[in-house]
C-alpha positions in Angstrom: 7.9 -16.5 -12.4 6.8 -12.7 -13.5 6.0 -12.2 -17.1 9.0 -10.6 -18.1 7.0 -8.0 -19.8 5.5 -6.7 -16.4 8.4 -7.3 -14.9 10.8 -4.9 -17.2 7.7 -2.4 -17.0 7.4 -2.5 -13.0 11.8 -2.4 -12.6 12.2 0.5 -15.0 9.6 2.5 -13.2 11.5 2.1 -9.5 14.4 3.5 -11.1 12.6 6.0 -12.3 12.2 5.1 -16.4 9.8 5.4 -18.7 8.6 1.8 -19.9 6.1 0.8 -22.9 3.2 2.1 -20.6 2.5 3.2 -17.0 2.3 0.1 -14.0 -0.5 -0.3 -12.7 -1.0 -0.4 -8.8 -4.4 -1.8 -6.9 -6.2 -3.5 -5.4 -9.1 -5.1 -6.1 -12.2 -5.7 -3.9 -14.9 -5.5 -6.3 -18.0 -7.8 -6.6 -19.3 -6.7 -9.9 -15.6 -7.0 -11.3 -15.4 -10.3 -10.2 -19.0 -11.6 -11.1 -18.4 -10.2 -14.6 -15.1 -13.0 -15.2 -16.5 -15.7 -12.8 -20.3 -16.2 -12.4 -19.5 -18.8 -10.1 -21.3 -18.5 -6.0 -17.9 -18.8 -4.7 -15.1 -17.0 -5.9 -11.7 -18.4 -5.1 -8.2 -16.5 -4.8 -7.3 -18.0 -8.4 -10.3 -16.3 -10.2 -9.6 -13.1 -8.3 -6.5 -13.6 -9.6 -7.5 -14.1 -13.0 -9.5 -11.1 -13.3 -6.0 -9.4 -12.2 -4.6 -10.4 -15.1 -7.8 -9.7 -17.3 -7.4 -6.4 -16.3 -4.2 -5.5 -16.4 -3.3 -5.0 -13.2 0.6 -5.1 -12.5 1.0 -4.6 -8.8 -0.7 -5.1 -6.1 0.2 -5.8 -2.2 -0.6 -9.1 -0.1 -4.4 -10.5 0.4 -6.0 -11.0 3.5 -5.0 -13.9 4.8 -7.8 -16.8 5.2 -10.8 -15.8 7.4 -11.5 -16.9 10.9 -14.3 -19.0 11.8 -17.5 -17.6 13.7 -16.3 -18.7 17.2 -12.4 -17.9 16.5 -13.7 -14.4 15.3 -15.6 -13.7 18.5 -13.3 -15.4 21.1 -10.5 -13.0 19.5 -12.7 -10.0 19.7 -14.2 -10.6 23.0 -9.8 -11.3 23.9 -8.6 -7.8 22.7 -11.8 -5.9 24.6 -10.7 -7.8 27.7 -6.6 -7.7 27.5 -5.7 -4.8 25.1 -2.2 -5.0 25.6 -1.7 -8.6 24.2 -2.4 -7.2 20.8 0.8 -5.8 20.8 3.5 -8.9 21.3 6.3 -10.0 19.8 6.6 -11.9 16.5 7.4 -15.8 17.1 9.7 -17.7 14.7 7.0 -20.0 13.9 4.4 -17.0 13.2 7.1 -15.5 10.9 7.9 -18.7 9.2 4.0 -19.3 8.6 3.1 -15.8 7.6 6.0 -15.6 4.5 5.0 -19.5 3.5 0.8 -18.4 3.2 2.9 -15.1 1.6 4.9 -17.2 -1.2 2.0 -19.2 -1.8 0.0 -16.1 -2.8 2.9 -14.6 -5.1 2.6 -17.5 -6.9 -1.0 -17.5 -7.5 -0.3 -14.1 -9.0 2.3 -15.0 -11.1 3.1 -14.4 -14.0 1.2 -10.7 -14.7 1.1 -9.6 -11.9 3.3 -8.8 -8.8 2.3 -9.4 -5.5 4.3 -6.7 -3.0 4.2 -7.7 0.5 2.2 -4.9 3.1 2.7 -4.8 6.6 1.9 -2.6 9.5 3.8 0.2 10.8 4.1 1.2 14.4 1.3 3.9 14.6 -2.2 3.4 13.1 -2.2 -0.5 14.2 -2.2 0.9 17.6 -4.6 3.3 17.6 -7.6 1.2 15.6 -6.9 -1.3 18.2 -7.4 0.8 21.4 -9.6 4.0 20.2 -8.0 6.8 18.9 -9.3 8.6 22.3 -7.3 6.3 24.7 -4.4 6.2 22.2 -4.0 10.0 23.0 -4.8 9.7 26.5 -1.7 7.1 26.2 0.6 9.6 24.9 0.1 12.5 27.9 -0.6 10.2 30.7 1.5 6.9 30.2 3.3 7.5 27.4 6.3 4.8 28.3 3.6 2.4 28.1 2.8 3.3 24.4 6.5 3.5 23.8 6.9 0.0 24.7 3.8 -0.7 22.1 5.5 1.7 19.5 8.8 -0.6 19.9 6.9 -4.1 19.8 5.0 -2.9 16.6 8.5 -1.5 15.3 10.1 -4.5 16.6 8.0 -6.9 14.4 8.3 -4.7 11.1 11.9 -4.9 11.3 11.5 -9.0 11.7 9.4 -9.0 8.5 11.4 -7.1 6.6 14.5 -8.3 7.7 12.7 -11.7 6.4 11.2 -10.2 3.1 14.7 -9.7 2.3 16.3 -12.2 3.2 14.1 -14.6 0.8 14.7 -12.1 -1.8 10.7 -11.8 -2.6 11.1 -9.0 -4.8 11.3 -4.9 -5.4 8.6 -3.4 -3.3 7.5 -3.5 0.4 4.8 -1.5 1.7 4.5 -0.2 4.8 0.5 0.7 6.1 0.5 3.8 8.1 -2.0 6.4 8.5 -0.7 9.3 9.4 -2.7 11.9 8.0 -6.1 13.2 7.3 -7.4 15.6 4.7 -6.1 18.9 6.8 -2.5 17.4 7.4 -1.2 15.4 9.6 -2.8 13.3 12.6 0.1 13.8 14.8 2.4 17.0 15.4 5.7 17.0 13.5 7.8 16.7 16.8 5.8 13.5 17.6 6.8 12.1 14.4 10.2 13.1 14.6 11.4 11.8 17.9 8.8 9.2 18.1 7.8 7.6 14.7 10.5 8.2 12.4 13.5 7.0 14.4 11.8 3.6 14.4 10.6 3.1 11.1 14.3 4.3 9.7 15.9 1.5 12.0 12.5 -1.1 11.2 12.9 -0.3 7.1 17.1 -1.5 6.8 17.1 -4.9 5.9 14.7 -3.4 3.1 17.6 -0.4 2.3 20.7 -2.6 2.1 19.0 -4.6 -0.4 17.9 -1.7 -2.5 14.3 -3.2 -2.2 11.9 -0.2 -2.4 9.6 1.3 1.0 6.2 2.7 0.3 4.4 4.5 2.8 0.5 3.9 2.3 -1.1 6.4 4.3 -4.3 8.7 3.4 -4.4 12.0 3.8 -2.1 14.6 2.6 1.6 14.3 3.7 3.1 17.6 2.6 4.8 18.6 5.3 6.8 15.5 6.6 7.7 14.2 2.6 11.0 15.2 3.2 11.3 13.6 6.2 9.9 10.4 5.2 13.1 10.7 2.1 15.4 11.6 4.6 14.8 7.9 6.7 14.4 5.8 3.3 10.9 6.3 2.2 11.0 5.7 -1.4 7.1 6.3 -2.2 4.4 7.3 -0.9 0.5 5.6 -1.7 -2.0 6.5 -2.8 -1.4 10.8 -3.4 -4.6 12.2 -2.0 -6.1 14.6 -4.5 -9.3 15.1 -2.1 -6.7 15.7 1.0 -4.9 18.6 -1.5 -2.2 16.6 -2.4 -1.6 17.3 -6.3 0.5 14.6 -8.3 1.8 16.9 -10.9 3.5 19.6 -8.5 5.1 16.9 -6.5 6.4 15.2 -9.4 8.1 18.7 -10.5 9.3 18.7 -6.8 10.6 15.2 -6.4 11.0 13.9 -10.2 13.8 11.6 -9.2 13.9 10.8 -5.7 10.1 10.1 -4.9 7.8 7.4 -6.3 4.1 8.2 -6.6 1.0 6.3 -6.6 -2.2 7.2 -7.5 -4.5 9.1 -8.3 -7.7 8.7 -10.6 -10.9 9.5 -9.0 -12.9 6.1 -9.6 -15.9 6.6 -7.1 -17.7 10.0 -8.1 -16.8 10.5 -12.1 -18.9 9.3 -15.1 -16.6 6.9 -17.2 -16.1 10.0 -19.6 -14.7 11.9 -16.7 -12.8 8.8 -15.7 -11.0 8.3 -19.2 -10.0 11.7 -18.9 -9.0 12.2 -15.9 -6.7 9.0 -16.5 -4.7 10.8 -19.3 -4.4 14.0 -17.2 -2.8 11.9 -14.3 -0.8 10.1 -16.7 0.6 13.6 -18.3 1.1 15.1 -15.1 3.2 12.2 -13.0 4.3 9.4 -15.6 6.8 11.0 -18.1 10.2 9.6 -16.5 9.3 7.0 -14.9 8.8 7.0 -11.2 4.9 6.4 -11.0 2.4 3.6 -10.4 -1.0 4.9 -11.7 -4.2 3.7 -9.3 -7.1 4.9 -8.2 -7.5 7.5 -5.4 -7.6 5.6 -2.4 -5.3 2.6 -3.8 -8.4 0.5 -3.1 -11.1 -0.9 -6.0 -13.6 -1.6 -4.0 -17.4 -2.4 -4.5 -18.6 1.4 -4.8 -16.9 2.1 -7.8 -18.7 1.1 -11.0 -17.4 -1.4 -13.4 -17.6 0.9 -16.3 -15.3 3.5 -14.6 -12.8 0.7 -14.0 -13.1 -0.9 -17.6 -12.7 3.1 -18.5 -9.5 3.4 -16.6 -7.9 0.8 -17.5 -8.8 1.2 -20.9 -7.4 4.4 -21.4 -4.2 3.3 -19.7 -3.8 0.7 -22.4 -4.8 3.1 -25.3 -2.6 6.3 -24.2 0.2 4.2 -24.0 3.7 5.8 -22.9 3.6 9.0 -20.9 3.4 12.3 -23.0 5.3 15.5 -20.9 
């Protein structure tokens, strides 16, 4: 069971309250953090885990499930070169019922300071990292029912794991991995989106809206002009707000104080932990008053370039500034 501490703090800011400090929302993939808690060779889920809760981390979304021997690896790789399209199939009932048990299993390892939110892949970006982004286009002028059929499958299965995320009642947040954009906008052109992309995701993301369970969009890049599209289908956040792709926290919390949630957005790879500390407080001034935000690095991702100062720095300053200050 959560902590009922983290628990208050993590509800209060979906609805868009202030709680006795910001959430914090990320995850961590960082050697030196790990090392530093548990010198042992191996380290295990539990003592990644542990240095979760060391830290102070309150939310962060499902771990990679168990890795793949040498030979399963390969034969899988060597599979998807030869028969692209049987990447994209539909989910069985025994896949679905083995992916939420290993899912469970890992919430409770988590417990009880730290939520674990359950990620899954949209119907875009899966596609294209698995066949090139080149033949992915070449898809879309020369045989685009044929990527249709792909889009549906991968919207398909996102409907069957939400509809199952709900279902089990496995908490508040469900993310939903997506890259749509890059640093100058978005990937694809708005009409793509909108006859193509959104339809599916609106119908994939219902299980999750009748049960008032929250959808965040992770996708880099900066999103401006499809946010209010994304609100209009059910989007209830977006992760991580891109500062490097122009995306600035503050003005879209003046834009969408109540009706968007935003993640993000300290800079922990190029700052000194100086820089770090303060940038912390600016994000917290600018997006955390009213609830309604889940501070994290930049990319949503601590991974091994980031220097364990800056991360003892960031959350640090989290835990000293306390509540928001407009």
């Amino acid at each position: 069971m959560l902590n009922s501490k983290v628990n208050e703090r993590i509800n209060r800011a979906l609805n868009f309250q202030e709680a006795d400090r910001v959430p914090v929302c990320d995850y961590l993939d960082n050697k030196k953090a790990f090392r530093f808690y548990s010198p042992n060779s191996k380290i295990t889920l539990a003592e990644k885990v542990t240095v979760y809760h060391k830290l102070g981390i309150d939310v962060c979304w499902r771990h990679e499930r168990p890795r793949e021997g040498y030979f399963e690896k390969m034969k899988g790789f060597l599979n998807r070169l030869a028969y692209p399209e049987n990447q994209f199939a539909a989910l069985t009932q025994e896949e679905v019922r083995g992916e939420f048990e290993e899912f469970k299993h890992q919430q409770k390892f988590f417990e009880p300071d730290t939520y674990l939110a359950m990620s899954c892949e949209g119907c875009l970006s899966f596609i294209y990292r698995r066949l090139g982004f080149e033949n992915f286009c070449e898809k879309m002028y020369v045989d685009s029912m044929d990527l249709e059929k792909m889009m549906d499958i991968c919207a398909d299965n996102l409907y069957v794991r939400a509809n199952e995320f709900a279902r089990q009642n496995l908490g508040g947040i469900f993310f939903i991995m997506d890259d749509i954009a890059y640093n100058k906008g978005l990937i694809f052109s708005p009409r793509f989106l909108e006859q193509h992309w959104l339809p599916k995701i609106r119908n994939a993301i219902s299980p999750l809206k009748r049960k008032n369970i929250k959808v965040i969009l992770h996708s880099d890049g900066n999103l401006t002009d499809i946010i209010d599209k994304l609100i209009d289908i059910g989007i209830d956040g977006i992760h991580p707000v891109d500062e490097i792709a122009g995306m600035d926290i503050g003005v879209l919390k003046k834009k969408y104080a109540k009706t968007l949630l935003l993640f993000g957005n300290v800079d922990l790879y190029q700052l000194d932990p100086n820089d770090v500390a303060k940038q912390t407080r600016r994000c917290i001034e600018k997006a955390s008053f009213g609830g309604g935000h889940f501070i994290g690095s930049s990319t949503g991702v601590i991974d091994d370039r980031v220097q364990l100062d800056n991360i003892f720095a960031f959350l640090s300053t989290i835990n000293d500034y306390g509540k928001p200050h407009p």
